[in-house]
N, C-alpha and C positions, 0 to 999 in steps of 0.2 A: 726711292720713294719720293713721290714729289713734295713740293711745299703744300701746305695747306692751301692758300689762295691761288694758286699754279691753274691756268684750266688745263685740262686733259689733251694730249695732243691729239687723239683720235676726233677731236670735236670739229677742227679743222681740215679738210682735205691737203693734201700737199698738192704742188703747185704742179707737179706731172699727174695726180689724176685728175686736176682738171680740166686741164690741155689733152689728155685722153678721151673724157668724158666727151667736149667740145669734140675732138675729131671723130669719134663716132656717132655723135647730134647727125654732124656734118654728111655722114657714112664716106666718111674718106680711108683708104688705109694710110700708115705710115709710110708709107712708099710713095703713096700719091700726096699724101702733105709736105712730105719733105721734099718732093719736086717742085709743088707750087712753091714753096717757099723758101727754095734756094738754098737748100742745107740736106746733108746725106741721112740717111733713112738710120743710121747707129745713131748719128747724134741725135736724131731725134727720139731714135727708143732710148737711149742712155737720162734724155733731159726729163719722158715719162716716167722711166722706172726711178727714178729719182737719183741714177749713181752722174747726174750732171746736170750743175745751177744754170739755168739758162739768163743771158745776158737781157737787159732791159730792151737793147734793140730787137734781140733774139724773139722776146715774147711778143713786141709790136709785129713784126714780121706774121708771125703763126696766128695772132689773136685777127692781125686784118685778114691773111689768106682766110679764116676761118668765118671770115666778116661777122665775129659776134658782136654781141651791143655791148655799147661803151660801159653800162654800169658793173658787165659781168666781166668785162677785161678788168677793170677794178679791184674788181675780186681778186684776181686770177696776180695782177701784179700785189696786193696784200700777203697772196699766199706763197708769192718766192720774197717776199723781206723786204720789197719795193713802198715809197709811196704810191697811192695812187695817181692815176696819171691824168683822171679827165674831170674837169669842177662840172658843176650843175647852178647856171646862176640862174637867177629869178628872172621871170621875163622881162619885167622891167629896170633891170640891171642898165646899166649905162653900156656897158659892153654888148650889151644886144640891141643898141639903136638898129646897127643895121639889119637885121632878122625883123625889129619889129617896122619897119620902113617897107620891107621886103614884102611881109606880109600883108600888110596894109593897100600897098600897090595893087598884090593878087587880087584882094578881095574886091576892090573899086573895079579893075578892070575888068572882074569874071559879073557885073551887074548888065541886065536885068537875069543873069542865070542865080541863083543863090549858090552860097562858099561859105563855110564856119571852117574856123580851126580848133581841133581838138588837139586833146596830150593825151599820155599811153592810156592814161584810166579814162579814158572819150568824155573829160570832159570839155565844154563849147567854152572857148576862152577867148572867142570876138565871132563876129559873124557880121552879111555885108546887106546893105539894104534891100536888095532881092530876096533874103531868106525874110525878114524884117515884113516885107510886102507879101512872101507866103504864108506867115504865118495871121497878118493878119486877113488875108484873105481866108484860110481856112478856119478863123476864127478861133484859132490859140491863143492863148497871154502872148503878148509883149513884153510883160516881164522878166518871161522866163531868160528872154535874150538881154535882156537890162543886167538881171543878178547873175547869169549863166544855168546852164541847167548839162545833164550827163545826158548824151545823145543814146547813149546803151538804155540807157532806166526808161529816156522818152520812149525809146521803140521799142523795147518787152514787155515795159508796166500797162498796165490800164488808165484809160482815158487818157493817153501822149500822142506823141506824131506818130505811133504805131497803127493806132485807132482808126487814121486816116488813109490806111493804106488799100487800094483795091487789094492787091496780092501781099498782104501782110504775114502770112504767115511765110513765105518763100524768104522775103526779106529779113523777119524775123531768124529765120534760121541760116539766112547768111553769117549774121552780126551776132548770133551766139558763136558758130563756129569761128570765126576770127578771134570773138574775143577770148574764146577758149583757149588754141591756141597763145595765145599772148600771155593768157592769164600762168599759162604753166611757168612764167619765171617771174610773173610776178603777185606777190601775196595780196595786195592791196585790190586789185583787178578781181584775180581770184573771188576775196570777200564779198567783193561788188554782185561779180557776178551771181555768187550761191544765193542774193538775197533776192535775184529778181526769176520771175516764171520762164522753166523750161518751155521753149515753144512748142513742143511737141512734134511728131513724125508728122510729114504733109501727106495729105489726103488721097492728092493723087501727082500723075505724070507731071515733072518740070513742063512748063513752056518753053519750047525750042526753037519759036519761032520766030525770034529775033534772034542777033547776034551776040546783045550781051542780054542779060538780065536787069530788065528797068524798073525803077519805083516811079510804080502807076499809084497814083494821089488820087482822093476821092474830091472834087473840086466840086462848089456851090454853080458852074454852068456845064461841068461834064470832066470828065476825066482827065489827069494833067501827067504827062509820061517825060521820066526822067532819064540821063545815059548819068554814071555814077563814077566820076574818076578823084583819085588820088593826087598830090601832090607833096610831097616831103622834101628836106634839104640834099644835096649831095654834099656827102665829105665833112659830118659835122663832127665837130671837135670838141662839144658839149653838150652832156645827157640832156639839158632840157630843149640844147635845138633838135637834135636826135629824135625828142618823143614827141614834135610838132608835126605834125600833117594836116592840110587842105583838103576838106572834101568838099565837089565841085558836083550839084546836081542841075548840068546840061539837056533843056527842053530836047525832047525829040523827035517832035515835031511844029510844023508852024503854027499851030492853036497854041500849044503851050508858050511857044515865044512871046504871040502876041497877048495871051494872059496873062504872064509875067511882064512885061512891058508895060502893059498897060495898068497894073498892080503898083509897079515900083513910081510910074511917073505920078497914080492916084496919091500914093502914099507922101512923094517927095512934098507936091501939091498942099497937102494937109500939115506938112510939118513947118512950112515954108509960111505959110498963112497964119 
């Protein structure tokens, strides 16, 4: 019988079924993980079924072939008797000078295209003179970029940069689905998301006639079309450089450039005065 304050071991997963769990996320077999990962396919059922502790190198080795995210390797070393192995410092930790150096550079040099950096729950934690000159061209607060604001909320909720979208609703249902996705390991995201408007099924056929899917802006001299890329760290070695990413909306055409150019050099103009 256990002690009174004891928790229950069933509360906890053991550390072979979570490394199970992960391989089948993955849809690896055992056979094929313990190839990628340089160890014979017994020891690997031996370290799942739990009749073998696997070594702290052992779990780096399977947790990178598995390339899960740092806070759920955490876990994962928790549950074989390990500390944890990866901190989350604050952005403005001292130890993140050069991350936020890094970043800084990106954003000045992706101008006059606009670049915000979000974390895993999207929210905008700097953003670069370009978005700064979109948004007052399109006649949004300024603010929102001064105190920060949830890139997710603006584009679901009502009256945000959702609002401004010609193909809002395409867009809209990109950025549920991703954050969907996401949200499934994490709770906080999750919350997020259950509080804002399902976008609903779209109407009709995708547009296929471009190559990617662009966010077309409803703009005060005509319409302003963007290509929509990513940028993330490689090789991070802490949950909060891990949940930074760069999103870069690149004009895709020459009206748009020279709208934003000439936005950002109005804007620089009026701050400068």
């Amino acid at each position: 019988m256990l002690p009174p304050h004891a928790p229950a071991a069933v509360d906890s997963p053991t550390v072979g079924l979570l490394l199970r769990q992960l391989r089948q996320q993955g849809r690896l077999s055992q056979l094929e993980l313990a190839l990628q990962a340089g160890m014979s396919q017994r020891h690997l059922s031996c370290v799942e079924t739990g009749r073998a502790q696997p070594s702290p190198e052992l779990l780096h080795r399977l947790l990178s072939t598995l390339d899960t995210p740092l806070p759920t390797r955490n876990r994962v070393f928790l549950a074989a008797g390990y500390a944890p192995r990866y901190a989350a410092l604050g952005l403005n930790d001292p130890g993140l000078e050069p991350v936020r150096m890094a970043l800084m550079h990106l954003l000045q040099a992706n101008n006059p295209a606009p670049a915000i950096v979000i974390d895993s729950h999207w929210q905008v934690l700097v953003a670069n003179r370009a978005t700064q000159a979109l948004f007052q061209l399109l006649g949004l607060p300024l603010q929102a970029l001064e105190q920060g604001f949830n890139l997710l909320a603006t584009l679901l909720a009502p009256s945000g940069f959702g609002d401004c979208l010609v193909n809002a609703q395409e867009i809209r249902q990109v950025a549920w689905q991703r954050a969907a996705q996401e949200a499934a390991v994490d709770p906080e995201l999750a919350a997020l998301l259950a509080s804002l408007p399902f976008p609903g099924e779209s109407a009709g056929a995708p547009d296929l006639t471009t190559p990617l899917l662009l966010t077309r802006v409803r703009g005060p001299q005509g319409e302003l079309r963007f290509l929509s890329t990513f940028t993330t760290f490689g090789m991070p070695q802490d949950i909060t450089v891990a949940s930074l990413r760069i999103e870069h909306l690149i004009p895709a055409d020459e009206s748009t450039w020279q709208a934003l150019t000439q936005a950002c050099e109005g804007l620089a103009a009026s701050t400068s005065g």
